[in-house]
N, CA, C and O atoms as a MOPAC input file, in Angstrom:
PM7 MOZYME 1SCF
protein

 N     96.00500 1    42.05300 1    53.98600 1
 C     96.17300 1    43.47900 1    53.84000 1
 C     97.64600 1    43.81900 1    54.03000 1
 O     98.33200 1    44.03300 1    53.03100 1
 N     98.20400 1    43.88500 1    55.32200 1
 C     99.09800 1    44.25300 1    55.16200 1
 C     99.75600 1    43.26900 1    56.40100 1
 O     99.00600 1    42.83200 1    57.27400 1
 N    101.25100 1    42.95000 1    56.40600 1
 C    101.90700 1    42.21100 1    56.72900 1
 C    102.70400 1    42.68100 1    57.89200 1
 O    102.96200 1    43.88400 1    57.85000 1
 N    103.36300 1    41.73400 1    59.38400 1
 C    103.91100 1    42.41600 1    60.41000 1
 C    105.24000 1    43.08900 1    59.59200 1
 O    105.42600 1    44.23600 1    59.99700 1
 N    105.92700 1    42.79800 1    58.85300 1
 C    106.84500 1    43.73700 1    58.12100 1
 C    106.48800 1    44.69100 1    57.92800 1
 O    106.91800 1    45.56600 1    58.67900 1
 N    105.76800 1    44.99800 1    57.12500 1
 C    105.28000 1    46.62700 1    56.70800 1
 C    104.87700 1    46.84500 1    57.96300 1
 O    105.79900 1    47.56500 1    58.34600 1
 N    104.18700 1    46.74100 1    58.83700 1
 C    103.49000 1    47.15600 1    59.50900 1
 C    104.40900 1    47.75700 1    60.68300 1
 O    104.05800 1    48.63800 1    61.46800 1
 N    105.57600 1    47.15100 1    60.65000 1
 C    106.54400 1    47.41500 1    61.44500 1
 C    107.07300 1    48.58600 1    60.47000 1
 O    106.87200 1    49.76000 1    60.78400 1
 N    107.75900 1    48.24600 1    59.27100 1
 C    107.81000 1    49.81500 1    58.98000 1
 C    107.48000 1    51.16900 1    58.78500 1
 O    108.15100 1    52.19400 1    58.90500 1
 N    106.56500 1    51.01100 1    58.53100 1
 C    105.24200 1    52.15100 1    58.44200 1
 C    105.23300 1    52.57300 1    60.38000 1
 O    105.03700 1    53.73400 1    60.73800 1
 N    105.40500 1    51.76100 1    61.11600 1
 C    105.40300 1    52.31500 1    62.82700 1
 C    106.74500 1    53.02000 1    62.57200 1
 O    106.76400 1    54.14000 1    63.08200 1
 N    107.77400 1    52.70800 1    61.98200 1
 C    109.39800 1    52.99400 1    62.44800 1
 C    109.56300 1    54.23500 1    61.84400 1
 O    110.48800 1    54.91000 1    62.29700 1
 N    108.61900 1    54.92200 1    60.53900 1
 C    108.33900 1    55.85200 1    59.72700 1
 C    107.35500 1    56.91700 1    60.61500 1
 O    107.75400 1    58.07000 1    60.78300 1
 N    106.10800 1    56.49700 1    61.15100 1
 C    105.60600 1    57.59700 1    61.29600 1
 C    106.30600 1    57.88800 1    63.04900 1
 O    105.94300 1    58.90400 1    63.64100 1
 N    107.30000 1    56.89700 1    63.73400 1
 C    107.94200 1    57.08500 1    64.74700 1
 C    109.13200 1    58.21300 1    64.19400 1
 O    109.66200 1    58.73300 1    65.17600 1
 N    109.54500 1    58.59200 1    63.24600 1
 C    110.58200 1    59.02100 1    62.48500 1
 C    110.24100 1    60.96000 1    62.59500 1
 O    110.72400 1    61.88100 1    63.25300 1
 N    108.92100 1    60.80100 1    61.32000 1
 C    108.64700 1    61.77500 1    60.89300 1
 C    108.30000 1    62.82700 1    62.34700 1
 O    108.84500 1    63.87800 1    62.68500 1
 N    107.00300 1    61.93000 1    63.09800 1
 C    106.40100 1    62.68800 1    63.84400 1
 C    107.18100 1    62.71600 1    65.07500 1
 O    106.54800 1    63.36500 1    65.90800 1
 N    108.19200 1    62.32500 1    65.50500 1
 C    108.96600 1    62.47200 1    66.83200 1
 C    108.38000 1    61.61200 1    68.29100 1
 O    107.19100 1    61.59700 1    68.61100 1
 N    109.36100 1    61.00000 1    68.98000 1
 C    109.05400 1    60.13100 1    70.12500 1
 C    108.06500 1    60.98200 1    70.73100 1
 O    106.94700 1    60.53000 1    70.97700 1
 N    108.49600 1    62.65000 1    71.09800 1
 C    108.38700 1    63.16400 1    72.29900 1
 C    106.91900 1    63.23500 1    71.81000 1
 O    106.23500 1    62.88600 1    72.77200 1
 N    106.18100 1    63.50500 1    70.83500 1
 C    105.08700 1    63.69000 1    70.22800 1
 C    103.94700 1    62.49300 1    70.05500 1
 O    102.73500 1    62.55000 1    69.84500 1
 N    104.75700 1    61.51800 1    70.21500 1
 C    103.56400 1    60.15800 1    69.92300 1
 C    103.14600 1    59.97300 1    71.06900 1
 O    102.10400 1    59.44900 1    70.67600 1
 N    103.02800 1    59.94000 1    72.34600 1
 C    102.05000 1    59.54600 1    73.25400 1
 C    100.72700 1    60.84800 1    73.09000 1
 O     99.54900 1    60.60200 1    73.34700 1
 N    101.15400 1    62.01600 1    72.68800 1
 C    100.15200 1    62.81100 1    72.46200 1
 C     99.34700 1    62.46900 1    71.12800 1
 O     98.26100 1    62.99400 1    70.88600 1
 N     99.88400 1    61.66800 1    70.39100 1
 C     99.02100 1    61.30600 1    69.32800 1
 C     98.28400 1    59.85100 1    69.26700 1
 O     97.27500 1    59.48500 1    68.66400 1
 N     99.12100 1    59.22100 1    70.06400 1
 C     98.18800 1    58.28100 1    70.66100 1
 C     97.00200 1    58.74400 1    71.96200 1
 O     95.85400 1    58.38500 1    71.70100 1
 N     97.12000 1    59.23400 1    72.84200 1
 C     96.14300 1    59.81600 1    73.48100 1
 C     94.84800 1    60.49500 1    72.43100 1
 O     93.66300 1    60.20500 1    72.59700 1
 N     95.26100 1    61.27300 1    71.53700 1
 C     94.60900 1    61.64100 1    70.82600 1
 C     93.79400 1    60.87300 1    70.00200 1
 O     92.60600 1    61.13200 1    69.81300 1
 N     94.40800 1    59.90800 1    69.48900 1
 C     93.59800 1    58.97900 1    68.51100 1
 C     92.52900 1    58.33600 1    69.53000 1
 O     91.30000 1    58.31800 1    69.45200 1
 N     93.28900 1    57.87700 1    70.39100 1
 C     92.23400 1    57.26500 1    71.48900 1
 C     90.84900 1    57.90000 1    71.83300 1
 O     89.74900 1    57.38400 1    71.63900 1
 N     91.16100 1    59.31700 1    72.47100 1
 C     89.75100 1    60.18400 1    72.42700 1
 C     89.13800 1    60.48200 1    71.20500 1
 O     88.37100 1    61.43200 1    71.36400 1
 N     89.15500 1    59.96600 1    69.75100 1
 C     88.68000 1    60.36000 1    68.82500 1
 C     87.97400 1    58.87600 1    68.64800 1
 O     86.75400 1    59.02200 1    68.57400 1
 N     88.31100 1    57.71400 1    68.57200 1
 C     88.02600 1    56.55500 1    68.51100 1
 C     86.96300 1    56.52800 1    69.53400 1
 O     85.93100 1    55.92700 1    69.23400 1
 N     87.06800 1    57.19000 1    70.91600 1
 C     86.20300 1    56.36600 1    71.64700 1
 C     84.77800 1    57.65000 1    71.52000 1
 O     83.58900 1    57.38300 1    71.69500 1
 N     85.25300 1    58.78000 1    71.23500 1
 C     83.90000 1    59.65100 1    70.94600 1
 C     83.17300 1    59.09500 1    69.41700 1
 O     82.01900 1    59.44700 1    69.17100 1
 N     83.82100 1    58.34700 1    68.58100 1
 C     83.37400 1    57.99700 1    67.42800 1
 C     82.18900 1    56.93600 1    67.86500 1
 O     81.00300 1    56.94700 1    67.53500 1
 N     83.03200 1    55.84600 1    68.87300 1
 C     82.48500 1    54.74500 1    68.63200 1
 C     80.82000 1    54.95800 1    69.55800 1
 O     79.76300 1    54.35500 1    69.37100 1
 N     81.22600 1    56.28100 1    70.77600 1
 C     79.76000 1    57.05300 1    71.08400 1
 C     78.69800 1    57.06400 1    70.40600 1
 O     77.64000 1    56.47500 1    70.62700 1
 N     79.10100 1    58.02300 1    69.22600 1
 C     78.18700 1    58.31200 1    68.39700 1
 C     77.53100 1    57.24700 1    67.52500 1
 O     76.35200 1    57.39700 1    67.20100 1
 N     78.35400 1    55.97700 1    67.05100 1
 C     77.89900 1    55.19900 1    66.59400 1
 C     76.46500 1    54.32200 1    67.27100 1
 O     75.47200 1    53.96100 1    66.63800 1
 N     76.74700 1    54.13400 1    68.75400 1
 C     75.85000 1    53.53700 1    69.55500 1
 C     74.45700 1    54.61800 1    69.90100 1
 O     73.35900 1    54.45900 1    70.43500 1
 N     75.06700 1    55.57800 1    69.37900 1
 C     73.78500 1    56.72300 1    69.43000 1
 C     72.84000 1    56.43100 1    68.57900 1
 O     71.67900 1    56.17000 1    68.89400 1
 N     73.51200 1    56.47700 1    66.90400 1
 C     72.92600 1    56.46700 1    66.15700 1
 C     72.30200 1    54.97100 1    66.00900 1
 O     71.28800 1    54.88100 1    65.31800 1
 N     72.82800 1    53.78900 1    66.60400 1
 C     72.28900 1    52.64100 1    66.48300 1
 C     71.20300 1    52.83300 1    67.42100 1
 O     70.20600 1    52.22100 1    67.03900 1
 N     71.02600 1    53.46000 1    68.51300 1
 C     69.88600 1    53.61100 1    69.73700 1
 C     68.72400 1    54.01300 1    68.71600 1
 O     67.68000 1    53.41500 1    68.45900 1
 N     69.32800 1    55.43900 1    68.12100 1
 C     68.04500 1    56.14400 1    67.88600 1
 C     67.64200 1    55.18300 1    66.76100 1
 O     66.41500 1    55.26100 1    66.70000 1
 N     68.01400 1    54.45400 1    65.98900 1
 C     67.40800 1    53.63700 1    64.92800 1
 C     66.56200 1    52.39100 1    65.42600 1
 O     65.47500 1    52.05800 1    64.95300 1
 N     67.26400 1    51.73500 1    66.49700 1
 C     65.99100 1    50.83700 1    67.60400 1
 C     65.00300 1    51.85000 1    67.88900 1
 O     64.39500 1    51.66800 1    66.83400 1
 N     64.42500 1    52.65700 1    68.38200 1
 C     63.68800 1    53.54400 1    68.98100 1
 C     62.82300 1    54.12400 1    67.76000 1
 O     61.61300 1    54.21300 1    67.96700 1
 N     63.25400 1    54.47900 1    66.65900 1
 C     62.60200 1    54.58600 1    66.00800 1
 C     61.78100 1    53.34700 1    65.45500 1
 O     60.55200 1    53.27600 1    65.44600 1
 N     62.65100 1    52.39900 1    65.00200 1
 C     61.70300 1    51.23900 1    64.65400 1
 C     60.81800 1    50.48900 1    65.01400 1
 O     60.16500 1    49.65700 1    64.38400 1
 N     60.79200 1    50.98400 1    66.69300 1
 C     60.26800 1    50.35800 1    67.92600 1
 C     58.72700 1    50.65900 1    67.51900 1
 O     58.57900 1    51.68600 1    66.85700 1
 N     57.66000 1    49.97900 1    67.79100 1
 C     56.15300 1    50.90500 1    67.07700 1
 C     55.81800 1    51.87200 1    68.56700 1
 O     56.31000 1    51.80000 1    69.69300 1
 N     54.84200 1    52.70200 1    68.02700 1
 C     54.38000 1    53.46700 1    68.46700 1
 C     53.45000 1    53.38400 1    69.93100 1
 O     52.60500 1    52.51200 1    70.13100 1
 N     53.81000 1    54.52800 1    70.94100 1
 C     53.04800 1    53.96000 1    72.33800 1
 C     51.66700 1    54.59700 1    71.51900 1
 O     51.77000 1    55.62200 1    70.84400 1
 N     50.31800 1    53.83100 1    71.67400 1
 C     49.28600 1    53.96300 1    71.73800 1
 C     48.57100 1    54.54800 1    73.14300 1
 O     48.73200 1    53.94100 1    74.20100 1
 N     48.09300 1    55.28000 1    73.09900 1
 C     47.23700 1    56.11900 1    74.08600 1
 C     45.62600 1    56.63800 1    74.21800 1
 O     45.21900 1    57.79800 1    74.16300 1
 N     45.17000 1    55.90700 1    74.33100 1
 C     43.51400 1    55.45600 1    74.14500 1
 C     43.36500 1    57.11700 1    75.08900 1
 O     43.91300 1    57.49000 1    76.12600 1
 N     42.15600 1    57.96100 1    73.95400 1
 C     41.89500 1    58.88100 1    74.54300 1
 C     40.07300 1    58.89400 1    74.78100 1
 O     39.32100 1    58.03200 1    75.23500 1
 N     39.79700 1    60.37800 1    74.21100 1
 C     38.13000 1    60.32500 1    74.27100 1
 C     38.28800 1    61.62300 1    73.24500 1
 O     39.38800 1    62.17200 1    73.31400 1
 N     37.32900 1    62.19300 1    72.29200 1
 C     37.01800 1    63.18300 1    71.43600 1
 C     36.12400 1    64.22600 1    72.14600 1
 O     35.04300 1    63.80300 1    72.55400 1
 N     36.38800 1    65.39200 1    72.33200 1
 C     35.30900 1    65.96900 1    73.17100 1
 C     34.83300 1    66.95600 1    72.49100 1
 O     35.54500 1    67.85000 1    72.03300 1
 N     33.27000 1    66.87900 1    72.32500 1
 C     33.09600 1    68.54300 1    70.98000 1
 C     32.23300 1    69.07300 1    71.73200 1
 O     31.87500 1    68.39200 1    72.69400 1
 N     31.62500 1    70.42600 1    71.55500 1
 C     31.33000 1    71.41300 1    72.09600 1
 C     29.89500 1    72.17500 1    71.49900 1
 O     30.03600 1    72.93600 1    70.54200 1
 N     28.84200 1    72.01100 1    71.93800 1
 C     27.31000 1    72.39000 1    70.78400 1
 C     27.64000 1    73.49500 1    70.99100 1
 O     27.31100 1    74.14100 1    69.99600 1
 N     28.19000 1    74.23600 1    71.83000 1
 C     27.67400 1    75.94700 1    71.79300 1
 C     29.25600 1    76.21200 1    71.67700 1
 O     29.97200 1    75.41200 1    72.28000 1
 N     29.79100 1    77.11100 1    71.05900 1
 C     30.93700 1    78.07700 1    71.24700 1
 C     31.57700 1    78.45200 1    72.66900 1
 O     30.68100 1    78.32900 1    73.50400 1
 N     32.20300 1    78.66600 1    72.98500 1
 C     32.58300 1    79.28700 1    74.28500 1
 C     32.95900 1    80.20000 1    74.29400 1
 O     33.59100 1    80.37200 1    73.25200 1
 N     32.98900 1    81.52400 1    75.27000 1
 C     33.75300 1    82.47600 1    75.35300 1
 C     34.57500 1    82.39600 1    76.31900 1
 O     34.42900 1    81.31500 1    76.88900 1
 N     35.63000 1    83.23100 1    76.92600 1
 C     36.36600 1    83.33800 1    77.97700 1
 C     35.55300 1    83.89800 1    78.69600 1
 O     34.77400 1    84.72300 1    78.21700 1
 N     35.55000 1    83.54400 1    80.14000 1
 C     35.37000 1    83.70000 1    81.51800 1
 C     33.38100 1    83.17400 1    81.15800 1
 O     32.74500 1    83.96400 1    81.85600 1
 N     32.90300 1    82.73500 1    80.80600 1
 C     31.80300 1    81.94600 1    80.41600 1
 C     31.88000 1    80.68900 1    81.45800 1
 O     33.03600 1    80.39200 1    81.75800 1
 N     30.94900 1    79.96900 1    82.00900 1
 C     30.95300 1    78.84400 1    82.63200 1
 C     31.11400 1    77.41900 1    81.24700 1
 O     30.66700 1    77.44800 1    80.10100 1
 N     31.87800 1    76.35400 1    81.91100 1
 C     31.88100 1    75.20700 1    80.77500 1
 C     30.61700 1    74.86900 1    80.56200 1
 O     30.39500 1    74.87700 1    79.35100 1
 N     29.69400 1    74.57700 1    81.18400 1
 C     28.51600 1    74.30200 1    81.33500 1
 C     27.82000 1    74.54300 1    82.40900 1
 O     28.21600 1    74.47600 1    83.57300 1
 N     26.16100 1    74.99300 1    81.79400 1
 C     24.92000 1    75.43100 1    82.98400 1
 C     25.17400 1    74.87900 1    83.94900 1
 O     25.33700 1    73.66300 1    84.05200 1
 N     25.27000 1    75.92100 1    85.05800 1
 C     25.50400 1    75.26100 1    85.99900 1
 C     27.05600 1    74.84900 1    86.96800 1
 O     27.17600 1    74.67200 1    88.18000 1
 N     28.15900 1    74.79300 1    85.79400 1
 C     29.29500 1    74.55200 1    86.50600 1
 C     29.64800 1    76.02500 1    87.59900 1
 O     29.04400 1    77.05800 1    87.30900 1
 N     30.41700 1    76.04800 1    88.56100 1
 C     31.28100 1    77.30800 1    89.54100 1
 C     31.98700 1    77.65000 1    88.60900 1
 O     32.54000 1    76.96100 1    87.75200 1
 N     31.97200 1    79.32600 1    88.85300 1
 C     33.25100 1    79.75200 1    88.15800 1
 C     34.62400 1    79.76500 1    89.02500 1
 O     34.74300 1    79.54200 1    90.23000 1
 N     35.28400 1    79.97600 1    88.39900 1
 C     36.68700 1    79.85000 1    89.08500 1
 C     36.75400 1    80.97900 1    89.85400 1
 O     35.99100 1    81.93800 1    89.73000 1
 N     37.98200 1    80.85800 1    90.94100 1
 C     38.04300 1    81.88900 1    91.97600 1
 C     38.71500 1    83.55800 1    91.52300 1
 O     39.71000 1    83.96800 1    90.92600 1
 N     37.71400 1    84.06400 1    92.09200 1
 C     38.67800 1    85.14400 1    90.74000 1
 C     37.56800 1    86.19200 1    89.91000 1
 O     37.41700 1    87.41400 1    89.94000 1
 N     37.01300 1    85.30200 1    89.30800 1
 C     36.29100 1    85.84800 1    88.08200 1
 C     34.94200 1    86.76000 1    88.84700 1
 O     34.55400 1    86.65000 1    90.01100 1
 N     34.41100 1    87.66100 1    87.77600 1
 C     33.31700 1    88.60700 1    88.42900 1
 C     32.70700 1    88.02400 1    88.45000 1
 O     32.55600 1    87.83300 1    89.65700 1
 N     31.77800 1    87.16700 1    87.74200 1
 C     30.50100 1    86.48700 1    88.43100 1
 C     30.81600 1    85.47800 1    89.82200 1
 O     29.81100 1    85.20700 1    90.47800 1
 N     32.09400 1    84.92200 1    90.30200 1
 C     31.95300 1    84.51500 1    91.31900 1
 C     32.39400 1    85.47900 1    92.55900 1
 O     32.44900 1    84.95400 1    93.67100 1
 N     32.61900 1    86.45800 1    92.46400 1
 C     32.73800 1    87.48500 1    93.50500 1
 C     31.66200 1    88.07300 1    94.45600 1
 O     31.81800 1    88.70100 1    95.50300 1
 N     30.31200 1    87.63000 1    93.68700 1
 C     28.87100 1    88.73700 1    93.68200 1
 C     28.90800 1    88.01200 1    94.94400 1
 O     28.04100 1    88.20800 1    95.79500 1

């Protein structure tokens, strides 16, 4: 690509244009841009493990219901109502 010659000139050039007093601020700068880049990169490599990772399985149960329910109704004959409600006040 490119050779310690050029490479030395191209430093002695943008040492030129952009001024001594100015390059440690542009090196600082490049630095915090490089290292928030290389952040994001390991982000986006995380979330792509994680996604590819399979799925947690979670063994449940289906629960259905013969009668409708209403609010403040017992779940079933027989269950307490909760503390609170008018039929358990009587």
């Amino acid at each position: 690509m490119f050779g310690l010659s050029e490479l030395a000139v191209i430093l002695i050039v943008v040492i030129l244009v952009i001024g001594a007093k100015k390059l440690p601020d542009l090196a600082r700068s490049a630095g915090k841009s490089a290292r928030i880049l290389k952040a994001e990169a390991r982000a986006m490599k995380d979330e792509d493990e994680r996604a590819a990772a399979p799925p947690r399985v979670v063994q449940g149960e289906t629960v259905t219901r013969d009668e409708p329910q209403h609010p403040g109704s017992p779940q079933h004959p027989g269950s307490p109502q909760p503390p609170g409600s008018p039929q358990h006040r009587q």
